[in-house]
C-alpha positions as CSV (number, residue, x, y, z in Angstrom):
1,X,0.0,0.0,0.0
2,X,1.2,3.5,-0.8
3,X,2.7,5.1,2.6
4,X,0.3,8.0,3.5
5,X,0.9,11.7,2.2
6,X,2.7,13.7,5.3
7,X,2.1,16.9,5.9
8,X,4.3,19.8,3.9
9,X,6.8,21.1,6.4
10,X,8.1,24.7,6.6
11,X,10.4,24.5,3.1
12,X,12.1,28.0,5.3
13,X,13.1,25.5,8.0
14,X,14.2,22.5,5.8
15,X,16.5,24.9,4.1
16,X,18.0,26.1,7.4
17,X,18.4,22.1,8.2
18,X,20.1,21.4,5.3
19,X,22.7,24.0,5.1
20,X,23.3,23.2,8.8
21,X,23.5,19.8,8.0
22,X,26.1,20.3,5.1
23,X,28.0,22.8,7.4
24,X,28.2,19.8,10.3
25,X,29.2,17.5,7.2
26,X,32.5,20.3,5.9
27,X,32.9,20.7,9.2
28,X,33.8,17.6,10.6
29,X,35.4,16.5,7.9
30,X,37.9,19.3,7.6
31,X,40.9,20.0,9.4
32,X,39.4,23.4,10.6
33,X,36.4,26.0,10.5
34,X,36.3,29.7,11.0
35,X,33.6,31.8,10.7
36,X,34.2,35.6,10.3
37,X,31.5,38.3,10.2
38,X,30.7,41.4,7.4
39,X,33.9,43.0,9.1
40,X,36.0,40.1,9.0
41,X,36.4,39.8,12.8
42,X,35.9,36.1,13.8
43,X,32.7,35.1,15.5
44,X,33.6,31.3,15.5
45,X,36.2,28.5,15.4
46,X,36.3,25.0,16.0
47,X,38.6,24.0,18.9
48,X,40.6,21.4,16.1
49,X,41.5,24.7,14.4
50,X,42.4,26.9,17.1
51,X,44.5,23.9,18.4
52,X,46.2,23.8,15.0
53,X,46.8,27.5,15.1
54,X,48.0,27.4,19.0
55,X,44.7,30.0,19.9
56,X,42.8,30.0,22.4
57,X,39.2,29.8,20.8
58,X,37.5,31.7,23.2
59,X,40.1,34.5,23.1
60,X,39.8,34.8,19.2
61,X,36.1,35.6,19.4
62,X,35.8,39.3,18.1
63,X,39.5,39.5,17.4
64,X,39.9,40.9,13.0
65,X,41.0,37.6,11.2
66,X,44.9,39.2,10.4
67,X,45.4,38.8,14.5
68,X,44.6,35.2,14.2
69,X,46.0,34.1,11.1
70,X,48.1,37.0,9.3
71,X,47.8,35.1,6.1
72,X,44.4,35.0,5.9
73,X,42.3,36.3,2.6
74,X,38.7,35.8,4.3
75,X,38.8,39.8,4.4
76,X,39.2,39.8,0.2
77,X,36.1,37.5,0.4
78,X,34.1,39.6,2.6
79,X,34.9,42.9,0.5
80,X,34.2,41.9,-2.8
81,X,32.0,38.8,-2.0
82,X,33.8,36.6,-4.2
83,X,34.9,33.3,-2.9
84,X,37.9,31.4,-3.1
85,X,37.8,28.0,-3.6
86,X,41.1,26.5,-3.6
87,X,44.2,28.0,-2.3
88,X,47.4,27.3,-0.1
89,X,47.6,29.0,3.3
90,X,50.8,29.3,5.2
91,X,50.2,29.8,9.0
92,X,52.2,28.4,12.0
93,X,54.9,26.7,9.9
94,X,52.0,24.8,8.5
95,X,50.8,25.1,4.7
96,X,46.8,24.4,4.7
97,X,45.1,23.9,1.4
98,X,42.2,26.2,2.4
99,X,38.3,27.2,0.9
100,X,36.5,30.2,1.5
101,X,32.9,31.3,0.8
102,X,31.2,34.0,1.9
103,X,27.7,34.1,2.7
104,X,24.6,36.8,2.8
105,X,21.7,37.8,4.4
106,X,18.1,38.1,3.5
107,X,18.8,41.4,1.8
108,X,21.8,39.5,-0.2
109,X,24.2,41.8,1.4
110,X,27.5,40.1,2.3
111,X,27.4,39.3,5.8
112,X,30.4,37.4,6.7
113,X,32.4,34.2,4.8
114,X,33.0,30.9,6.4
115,X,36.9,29.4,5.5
116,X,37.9,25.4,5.9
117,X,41.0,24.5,6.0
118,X,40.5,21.2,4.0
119,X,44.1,19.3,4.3
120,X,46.8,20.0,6.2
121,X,49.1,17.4,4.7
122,X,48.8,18.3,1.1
123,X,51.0,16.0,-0.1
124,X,48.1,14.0,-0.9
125,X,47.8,16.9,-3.4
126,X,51.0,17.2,-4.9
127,X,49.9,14.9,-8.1
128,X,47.3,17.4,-9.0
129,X,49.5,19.9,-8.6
130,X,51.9,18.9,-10.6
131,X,49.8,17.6,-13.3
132,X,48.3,21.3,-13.4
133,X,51.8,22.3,-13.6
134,X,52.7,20.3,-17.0
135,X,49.6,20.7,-18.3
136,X,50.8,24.7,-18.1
137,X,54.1,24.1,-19.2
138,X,52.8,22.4,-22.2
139,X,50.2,24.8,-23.0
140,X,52.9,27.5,-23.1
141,X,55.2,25.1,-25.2
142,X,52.4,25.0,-27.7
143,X,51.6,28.8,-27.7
144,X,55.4,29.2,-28.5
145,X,55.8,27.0,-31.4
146,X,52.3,28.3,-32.6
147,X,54.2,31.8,-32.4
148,X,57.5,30.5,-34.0
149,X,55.1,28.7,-36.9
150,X,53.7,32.2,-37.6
151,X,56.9,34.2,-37.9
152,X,58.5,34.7,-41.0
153,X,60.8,32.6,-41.9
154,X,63.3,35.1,-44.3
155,X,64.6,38.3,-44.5
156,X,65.8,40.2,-47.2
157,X,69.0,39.2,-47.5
158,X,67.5,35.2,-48.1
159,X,66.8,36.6,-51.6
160,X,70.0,35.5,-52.6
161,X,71.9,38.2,-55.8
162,X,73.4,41.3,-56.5
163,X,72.4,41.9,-60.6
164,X,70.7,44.7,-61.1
165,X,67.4,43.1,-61.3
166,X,67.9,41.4,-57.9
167,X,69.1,44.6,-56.5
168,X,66.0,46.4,-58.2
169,X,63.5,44.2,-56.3
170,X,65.0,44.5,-53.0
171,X,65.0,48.4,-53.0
172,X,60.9,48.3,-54.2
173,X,60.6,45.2,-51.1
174,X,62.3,47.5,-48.9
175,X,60.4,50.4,-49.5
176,X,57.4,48.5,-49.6
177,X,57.9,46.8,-45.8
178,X,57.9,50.6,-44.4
179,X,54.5,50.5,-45.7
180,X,51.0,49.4,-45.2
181,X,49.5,49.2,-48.8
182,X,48.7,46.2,-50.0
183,X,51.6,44.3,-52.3
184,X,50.9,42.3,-55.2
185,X,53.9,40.1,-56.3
186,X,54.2,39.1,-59.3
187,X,56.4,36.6,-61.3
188,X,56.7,32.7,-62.6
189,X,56.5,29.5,-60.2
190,X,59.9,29.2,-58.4
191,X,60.9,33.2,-58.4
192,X,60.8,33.7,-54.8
193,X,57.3,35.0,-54.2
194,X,56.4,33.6,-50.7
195,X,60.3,34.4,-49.5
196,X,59.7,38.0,-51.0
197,X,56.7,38.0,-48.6
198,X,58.5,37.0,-45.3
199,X,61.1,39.4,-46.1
200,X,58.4,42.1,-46.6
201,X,57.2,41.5,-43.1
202,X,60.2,40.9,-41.3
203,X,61.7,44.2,-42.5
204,X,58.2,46.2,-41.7
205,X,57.1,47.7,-38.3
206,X,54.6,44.4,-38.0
207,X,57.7,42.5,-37.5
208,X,57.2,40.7,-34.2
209,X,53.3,40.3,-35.0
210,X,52.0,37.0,-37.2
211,X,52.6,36.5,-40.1
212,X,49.8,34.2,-42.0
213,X,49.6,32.4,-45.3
214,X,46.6,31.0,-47.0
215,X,47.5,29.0,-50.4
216,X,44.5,29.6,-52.7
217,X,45.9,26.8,-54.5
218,X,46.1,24.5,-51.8
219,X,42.9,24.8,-50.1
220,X,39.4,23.0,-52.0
221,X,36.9,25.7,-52.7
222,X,33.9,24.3,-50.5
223,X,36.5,25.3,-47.5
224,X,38.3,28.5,-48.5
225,X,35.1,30.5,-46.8
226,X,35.5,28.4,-43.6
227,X,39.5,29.2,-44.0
228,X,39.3,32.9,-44.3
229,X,36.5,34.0,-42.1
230,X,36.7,31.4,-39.2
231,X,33.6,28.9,-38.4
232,X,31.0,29.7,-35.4
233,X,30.3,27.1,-32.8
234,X,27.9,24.4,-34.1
235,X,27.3,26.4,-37.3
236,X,27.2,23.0,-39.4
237,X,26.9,19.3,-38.6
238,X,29.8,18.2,-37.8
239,X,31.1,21.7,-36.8
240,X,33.3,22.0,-33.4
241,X,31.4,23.2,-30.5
242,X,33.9,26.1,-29.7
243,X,34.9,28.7,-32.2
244,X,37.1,28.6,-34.5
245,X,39.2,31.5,-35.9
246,X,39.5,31.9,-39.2
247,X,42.9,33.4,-40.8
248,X,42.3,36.8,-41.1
249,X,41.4,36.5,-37.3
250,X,44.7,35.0,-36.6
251,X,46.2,37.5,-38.4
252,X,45.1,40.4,-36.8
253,X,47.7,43.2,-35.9
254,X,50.1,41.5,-38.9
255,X,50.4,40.6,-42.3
256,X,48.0,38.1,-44.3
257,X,50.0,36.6,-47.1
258,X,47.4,35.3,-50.3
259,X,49.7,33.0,-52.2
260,X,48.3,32.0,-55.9
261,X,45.6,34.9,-55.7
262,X,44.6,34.6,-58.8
263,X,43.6,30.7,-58.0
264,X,40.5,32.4,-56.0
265,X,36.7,32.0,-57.5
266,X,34.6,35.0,-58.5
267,X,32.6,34.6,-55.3
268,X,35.2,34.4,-53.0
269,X,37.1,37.5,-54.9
270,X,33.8,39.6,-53.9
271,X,33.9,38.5,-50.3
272,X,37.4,39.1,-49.7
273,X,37.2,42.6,-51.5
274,X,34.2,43.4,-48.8
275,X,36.4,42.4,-46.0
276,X,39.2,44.6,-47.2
277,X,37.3,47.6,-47.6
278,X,35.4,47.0,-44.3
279,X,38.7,46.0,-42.6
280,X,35.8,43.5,-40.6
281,X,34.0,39.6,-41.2
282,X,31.7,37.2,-40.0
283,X,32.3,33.7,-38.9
284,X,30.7,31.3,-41.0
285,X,26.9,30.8,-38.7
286,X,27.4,33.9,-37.0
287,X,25.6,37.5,-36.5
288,X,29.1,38.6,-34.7
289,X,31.4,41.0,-36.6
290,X,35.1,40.9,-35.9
291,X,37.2,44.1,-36.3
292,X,40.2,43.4,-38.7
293,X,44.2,45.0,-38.1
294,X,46.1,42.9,-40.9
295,X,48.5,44.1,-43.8
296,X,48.0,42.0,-47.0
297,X,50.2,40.6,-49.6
298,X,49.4,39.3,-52.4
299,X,51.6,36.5,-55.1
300,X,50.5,35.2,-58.7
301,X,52.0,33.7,-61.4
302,X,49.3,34.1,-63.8
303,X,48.4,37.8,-65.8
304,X,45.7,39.3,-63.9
305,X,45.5,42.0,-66.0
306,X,44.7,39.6,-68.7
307,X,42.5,37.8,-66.2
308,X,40.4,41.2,-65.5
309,X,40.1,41.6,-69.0
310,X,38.9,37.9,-70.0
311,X,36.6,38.7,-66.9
312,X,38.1,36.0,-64.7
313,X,39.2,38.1,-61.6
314,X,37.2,41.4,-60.4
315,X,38.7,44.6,-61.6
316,X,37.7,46.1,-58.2
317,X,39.8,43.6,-56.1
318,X,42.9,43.6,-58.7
319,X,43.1,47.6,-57.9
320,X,42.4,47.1,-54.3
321,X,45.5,44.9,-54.1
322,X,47.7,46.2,-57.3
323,X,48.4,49.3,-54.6
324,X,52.1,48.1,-54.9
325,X,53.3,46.0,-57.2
326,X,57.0,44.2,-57.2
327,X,57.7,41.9,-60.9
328,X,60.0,39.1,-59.9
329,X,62.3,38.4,-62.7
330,X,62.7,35.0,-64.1
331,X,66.2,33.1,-63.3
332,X,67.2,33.6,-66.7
333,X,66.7,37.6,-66.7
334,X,69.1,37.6,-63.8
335,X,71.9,34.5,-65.2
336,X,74.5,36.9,-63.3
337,X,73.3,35.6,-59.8
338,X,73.9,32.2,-60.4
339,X,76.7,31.7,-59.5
340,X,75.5,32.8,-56.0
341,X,72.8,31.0,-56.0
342,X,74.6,27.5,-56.8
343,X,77.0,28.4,-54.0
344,X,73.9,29.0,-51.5
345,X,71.6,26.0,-52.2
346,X,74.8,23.7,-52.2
347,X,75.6,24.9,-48.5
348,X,72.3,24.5,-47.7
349,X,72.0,21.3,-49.4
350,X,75.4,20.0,-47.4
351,X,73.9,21.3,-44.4
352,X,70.5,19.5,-44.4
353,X,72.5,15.9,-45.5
354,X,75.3,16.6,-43.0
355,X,77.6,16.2,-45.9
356,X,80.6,17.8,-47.1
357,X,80.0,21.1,-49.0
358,X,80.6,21.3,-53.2
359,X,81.3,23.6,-55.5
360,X,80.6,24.6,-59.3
361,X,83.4,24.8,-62.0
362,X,83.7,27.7,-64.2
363,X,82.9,25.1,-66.8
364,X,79.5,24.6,-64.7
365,X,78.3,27.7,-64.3
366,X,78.3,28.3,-68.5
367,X,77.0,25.7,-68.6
368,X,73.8,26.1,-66.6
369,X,73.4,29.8,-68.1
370,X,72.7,28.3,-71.8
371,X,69.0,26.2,-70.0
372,X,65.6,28.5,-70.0
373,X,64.7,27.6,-66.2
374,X,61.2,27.4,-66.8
375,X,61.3,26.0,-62.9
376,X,64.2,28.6,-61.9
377,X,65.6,28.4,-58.4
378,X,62.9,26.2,-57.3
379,X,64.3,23.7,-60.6
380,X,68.0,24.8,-59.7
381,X,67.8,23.3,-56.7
382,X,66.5,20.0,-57.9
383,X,69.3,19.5,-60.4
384,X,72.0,20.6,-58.0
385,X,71.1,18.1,-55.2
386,X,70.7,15.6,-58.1
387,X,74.2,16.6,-59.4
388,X,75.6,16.1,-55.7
389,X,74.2,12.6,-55.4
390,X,75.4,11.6,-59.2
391,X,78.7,12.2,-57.7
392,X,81.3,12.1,-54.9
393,X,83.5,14.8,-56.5
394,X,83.7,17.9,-54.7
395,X,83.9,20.0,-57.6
396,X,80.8,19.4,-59.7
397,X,81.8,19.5,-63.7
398,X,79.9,20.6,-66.8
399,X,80.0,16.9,-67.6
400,X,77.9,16.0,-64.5
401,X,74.8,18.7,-65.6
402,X,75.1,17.5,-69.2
403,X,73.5,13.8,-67.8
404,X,70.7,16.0,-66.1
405,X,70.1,19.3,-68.5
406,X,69.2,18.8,-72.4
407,X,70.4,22.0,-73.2
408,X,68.4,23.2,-76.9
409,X,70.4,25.7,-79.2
410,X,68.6,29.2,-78.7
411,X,66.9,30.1,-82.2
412,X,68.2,33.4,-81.8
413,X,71.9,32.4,-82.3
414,X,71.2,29.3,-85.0
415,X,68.9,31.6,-87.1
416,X,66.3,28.8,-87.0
417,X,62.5,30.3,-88.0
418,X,59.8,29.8,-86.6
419,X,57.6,26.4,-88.0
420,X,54.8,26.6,-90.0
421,X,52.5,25.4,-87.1
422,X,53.3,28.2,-85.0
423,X,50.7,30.8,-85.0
424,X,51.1,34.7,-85.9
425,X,50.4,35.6,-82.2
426,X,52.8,33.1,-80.5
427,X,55.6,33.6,-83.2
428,X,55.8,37.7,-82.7
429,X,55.6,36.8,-78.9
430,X,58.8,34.8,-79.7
431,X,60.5,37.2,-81.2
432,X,59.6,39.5,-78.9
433,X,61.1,38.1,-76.3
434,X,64.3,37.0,-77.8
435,X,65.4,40.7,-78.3
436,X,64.2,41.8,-74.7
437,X,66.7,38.9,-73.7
438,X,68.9,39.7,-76.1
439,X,69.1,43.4,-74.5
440,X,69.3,42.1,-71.0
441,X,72.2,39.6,-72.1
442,X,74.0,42.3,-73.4
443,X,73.4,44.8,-70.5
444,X,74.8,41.9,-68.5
445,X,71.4,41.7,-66.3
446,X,71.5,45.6,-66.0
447,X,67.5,46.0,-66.4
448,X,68.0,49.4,-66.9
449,X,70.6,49.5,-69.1
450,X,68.2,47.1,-71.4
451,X,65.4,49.1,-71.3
452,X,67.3,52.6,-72.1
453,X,68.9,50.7,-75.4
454,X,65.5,49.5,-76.3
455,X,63.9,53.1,-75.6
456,X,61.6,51.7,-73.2
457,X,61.1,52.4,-69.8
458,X,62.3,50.0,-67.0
459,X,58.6,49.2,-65.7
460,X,57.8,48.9,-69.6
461,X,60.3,46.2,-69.6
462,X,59.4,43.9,-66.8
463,X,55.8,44.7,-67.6
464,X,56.3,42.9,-70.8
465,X,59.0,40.2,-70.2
466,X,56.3,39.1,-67.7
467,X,53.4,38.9,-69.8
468,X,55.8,37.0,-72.8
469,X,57.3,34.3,-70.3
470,X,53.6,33.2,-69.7
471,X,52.4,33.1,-73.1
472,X,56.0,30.9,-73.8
473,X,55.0,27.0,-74.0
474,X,58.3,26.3,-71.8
């Protein structure tokens, strides 16, 4: 049979029951219990306490807490009715790991805090407190690698050369770092774009902020949204339940680097033109806008003029970003910093293996300076640390590159023509370009030099070797 219904008691006096019963519970199972009123004198303490503390507990009645236990922070609880929930308290050559919580009246004004000393032998402790202490020590080993994986990587003098048209793009880089216009960069896979860009912000007032790539290429486009503008918690299935920052967040108060811009759709070009003029976004599922700090630079290696024209990239966004523009040359427009080069990757090459550093022959060196370098530094590199595993020589011979390099006679000197299934277009573009080359060959890399015996200007110059070496099937 169902027991019958009692009668509802005072729920006033259950409450007062059971916070005196959880009192009498803390109580007795601490080590000690003091009680101190809205001016932090003490109006009780246990007697296992006061023993602890070598008081007398009927002296300490009405004495301010600091007289009994100078350490204590009950007053900090009392004044700003915050409690304190864990915490180590040294009194009487004793450390006590110690709660406090203060309590209120009817009118919720603070009228006192209540403090147990819940251990006296913390040592029971000590694996909590050292795995807190790891887990902080690897939290701040992550935060600095995370720093150290956002900092650039190269300065300017990484951009290995001294022609003229090496020289020429590290006085427009260095003039650009002391700026905060965007920088478009411009020039063929394997020129030096991305290193250009570390340089950029390394020499620049942003220096010691991040510095953060996003590879249009690299990145599908269903995610490139997610990528730039960060995700909101739960904001699609499968979303993480905390937010996460997108890279223009991360690269607040630095520089954004947008490798292989012109990779980027038409939709994406419009958003990311709103965000620059805005200097703000949205998270993907959220109504929040973030304010934006960041510098942006910008690398291609296709035309975008020719893209705005073919209607491929917004007009808009190539001016918002064409603010300052720096044309890498080609490795074979600057054949006079090759010999550098070779010298550089081969240390770093030796370095990396742990080997034994070579060197080029004079021999070499010509040798190299007759191929195209459709791949240039980035294609130097591979065939010099093929050379140096062809052969144990130190001193690498023209005979060793011959195995590796199919050099082709250059039309210009044989006096071949054009064939008959080249078109009109491609076969001016040609011929084109061999005299620009030509020019620059005989200026010995001097770009302007070149352009003065042509009776072009020098941004005339670049401007069109630039546009030829993409429309060239090598």
């Amino acid at each position: 049979m169902p027991s019958p219904l009692l009668p509802l008691q005072d729920p006033s006096l259950l409450q007062t029951k059971a916070m005196q019963s959880m009192f009498d519970c803390f109580e007795g199972l601490c080590e000690g219990t003091v009680i101190v009123d809205h001016a932090a004198r003490v109006i009780w303490i246990n007697d296992r306490y006061a023993a602890r503390l070598n008081i007398d507990p009927v002296k300490a009645i009405g004495q301010e807490i600091e007289a009994i236990i100078p350490n204590s922070l009950m007053r900090q609880v009392v004044e700003t009715g915050e409690p304190i929930l864990l915490d180590l308290l040294e009194a009487t050559n004793q450390t006590f790991v110690v709660m406090r919580m203060p309590f209120r009246d009817e009118a919720g004004q603070v009228a006192g805090a209540v403090g147990f000393a819940l251990f006296s032998h913390y040592e029971s402790l000590k694996p909590l407190f050292d795995r807190f202490s790891r887990l902080q020590t690897e939290l701040a080993r992550a935060h600095r690698k995370l720093a150290e994986a956002r900092a650039t990587k190269y300065t300017f003098s990484s951009f290995i050369g001294d022609s003229q048209a090496t020289m020429e793009v590290k006085r427009q880089a260095r003039r650009a770092a002391q700026l905060l216009a965007p920088v478009l960069l411009q020039g063929e896979t394997g020129t030096g774009k991305e290193l250009l860009a570390h340089a950029i912000h390394a020499g620049g007032p942003r220096a010691k902020r991040p510095f953060v790539t996003v590879n249009m290429a690299a990145i599908p486009e269903t995610l490139m949204e997610a990528e730039f503008f960060g995700v909101a918690p739960g904001a699609f299935t499968g979303a993480e339940r905390k937010h996460r920052p997108g890279k223009f967040e991360l690269a607040h108060g630095g520089t954004l680097f947008l490798d292989e811009i012109g990779d980027l759709s038409l939709p994406l070009q419009s958003k990311l033109l709103r965000v620059l003029q805005e200097h703000e976004c949205e998270p993907l599922g959220s109504n929040r806008v973030i304010p934006l700090d960041v510098r942006i630079l910008a690398a291609t290696s296709m035309d975008l003029e020719a893209m705005v024209e073919a209607g491929r990239f917004r007009k808009d966004l190539f001016y918002r970003l064409n603010v300052l523009n720096i044309p890498l040359p080609a490795l074979r427009q600057r054949l006079g910093d090759l010999e550098l080069l070779c010298e550089h990757l081969l240390e770093k090459t030796a370095l990396e293996n742990g080997t034994s550093a070579r060197e080029m022959s004079p021999e070499a060196i010509d040798y190299l300076k007759h191929h195209r370098w459709p791949g240039n530094v980035r294609e130097l590199r591979n065939v010099l640390e093929r050379a140096v595993m062809n052969t144990d020589e130190v001193r690498l011979e023209a005979q060793v590159f011959k195995g590796l390099l199919k050099i082709q006679d250059d039309p210009v000197h044989t006096g071949s023509q054009p064939t008959s299934a080249t078109t009109y277009t491609l076969a001016m573009a040609e011929a084109e370009r061999r005299i620009l080359e030509s020019a620059l060959n005989a200026a010995q890399g001097k770009v302007v030099v070149a352009a003065q015996r042509l009776g072009i200007g020098r941004a005339t110059f670049y401007k069109r070797m630039t546009a030829l070496q993409r429309m060239s099937p090598n």
